[in-house]
C-alpha positions as semicolon CSV with decimal commas, in nm:
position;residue;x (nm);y (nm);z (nm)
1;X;-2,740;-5,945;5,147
2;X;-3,091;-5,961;5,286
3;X;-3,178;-5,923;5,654
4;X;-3,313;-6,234;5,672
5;X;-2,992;-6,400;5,496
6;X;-2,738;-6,169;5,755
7;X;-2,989;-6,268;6,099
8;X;-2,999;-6,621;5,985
9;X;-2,605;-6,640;5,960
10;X;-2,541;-6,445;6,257
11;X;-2,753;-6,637;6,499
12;X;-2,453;-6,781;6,695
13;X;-2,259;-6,432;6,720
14;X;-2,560;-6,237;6,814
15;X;-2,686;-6,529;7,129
16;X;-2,970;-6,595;6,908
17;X;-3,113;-6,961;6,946
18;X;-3,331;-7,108;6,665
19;X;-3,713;-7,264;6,829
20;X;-3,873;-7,512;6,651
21;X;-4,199;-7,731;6,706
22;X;-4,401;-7,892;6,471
23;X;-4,451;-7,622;6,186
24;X;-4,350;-7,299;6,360
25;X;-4,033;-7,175;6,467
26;X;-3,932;-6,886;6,708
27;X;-3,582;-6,702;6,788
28;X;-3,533;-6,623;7,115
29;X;-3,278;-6,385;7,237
30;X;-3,086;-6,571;7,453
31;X;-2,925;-6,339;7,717
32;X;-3,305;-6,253;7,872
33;X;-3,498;-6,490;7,730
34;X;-3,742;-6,279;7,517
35;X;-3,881;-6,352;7,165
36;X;-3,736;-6,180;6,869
37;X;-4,046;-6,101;6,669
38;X;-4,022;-5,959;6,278
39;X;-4,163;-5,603;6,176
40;X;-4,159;-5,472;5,800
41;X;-4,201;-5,083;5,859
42;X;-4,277;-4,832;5,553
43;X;-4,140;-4,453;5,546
44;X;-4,151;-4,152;5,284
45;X;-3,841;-4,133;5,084
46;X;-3,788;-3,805;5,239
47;X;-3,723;-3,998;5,562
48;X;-3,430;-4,243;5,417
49;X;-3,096;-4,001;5,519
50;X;-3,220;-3,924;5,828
51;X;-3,340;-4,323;5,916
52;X;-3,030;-4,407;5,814
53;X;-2,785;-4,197;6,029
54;X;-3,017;-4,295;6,331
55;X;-2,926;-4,690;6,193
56;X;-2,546;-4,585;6,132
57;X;-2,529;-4,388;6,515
58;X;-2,722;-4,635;6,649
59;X;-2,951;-4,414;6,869
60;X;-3,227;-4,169;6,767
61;X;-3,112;-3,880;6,666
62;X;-3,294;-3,513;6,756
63;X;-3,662;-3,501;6,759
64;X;-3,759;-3,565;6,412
65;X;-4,116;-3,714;6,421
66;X;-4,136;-3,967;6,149
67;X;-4,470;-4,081;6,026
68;X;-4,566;-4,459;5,894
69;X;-4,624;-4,392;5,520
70;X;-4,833;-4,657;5,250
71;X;-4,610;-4,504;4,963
72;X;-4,327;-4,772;5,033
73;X;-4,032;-4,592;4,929
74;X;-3,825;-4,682;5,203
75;X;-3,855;-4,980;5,373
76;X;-3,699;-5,125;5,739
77;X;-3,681;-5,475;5,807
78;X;-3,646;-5,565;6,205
79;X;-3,589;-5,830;6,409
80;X;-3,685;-5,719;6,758
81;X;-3,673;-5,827;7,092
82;X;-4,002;-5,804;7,273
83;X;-3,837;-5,638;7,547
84;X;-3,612;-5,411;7,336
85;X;-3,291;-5,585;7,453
86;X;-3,209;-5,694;7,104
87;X;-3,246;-5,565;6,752
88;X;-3,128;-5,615;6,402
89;X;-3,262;-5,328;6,140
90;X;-3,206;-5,328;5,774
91;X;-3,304;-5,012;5,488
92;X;-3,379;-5,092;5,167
93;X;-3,568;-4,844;4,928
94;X;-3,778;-4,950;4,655
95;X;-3,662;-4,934;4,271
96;X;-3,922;-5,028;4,010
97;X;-4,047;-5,387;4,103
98;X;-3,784;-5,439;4,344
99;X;-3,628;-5,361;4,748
100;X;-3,307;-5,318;4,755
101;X;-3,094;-5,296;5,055
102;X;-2,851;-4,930;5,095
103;X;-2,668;-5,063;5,415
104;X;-2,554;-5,402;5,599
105;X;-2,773;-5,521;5,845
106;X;-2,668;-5,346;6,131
107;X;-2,732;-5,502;6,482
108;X;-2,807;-5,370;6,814
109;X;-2,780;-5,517;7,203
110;X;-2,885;-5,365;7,550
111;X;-2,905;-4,924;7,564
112;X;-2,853;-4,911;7,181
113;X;-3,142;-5,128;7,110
114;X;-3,405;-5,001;7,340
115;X;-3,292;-4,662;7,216
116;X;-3,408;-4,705;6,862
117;X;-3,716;-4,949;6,976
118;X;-3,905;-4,558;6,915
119;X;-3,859;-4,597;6,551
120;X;-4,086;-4,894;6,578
């Protein structure tokens, strides 16, 4: 399942509300009020295990430096509060022609979140 498909579902669950006037719409994170706010993020393959133990302990582990790559073979999807309070972070990594997701989307509130706000 997409990101998009999971965050959309899970609106309710994760105090998301939906904000809608004339052609735009907004989430808004409900507990503090902030905007939740969409990033695409690209990484070297070489990045993927470790991107996705920092995902699966929810924190950021050690002091790897990772580096924004244009080679897309590993790409995060994230819905982010604009105050960190709040994030939802999905890996895919990129077969010929195609993204495909290697994880659930995994959510994030409060400490956990702003902990892995570095990775954006």
């Amino acid at each position: 399942m997409s990101i998009q498909q999971s965050f959309l579902e899970n609106l309710e669950k994760n105090q998301i509300e939906k904000k809608s006037f004339l052609f735009t719409k907004s989430y808004q994170y409900k507990p503090t009020g902030s905007i939740i706010k969409f990033h695409r993020l690209y990484f070297e393959g070489a990045d993927l295990e470790y991107l996705s133990k920092c995902l699966s302990e929810g924190r950021i582990v050690g002091d790897r430096e990772l580096k924004k790559s244009h080679s897309n073979a590993v790409m995060m999807e994230v819905y982010a509060a604009t105050d960190g309070s709040f994030m939802a972070a999905q890996l895919s990594k990129y077969v010929p022609h195609a993204y495909n997701p290697i994880a659930e989307t995994a959510y994030f509130h409060g400490e956990q979140a702003q902990q892995l706000r570095g990775l954006l």
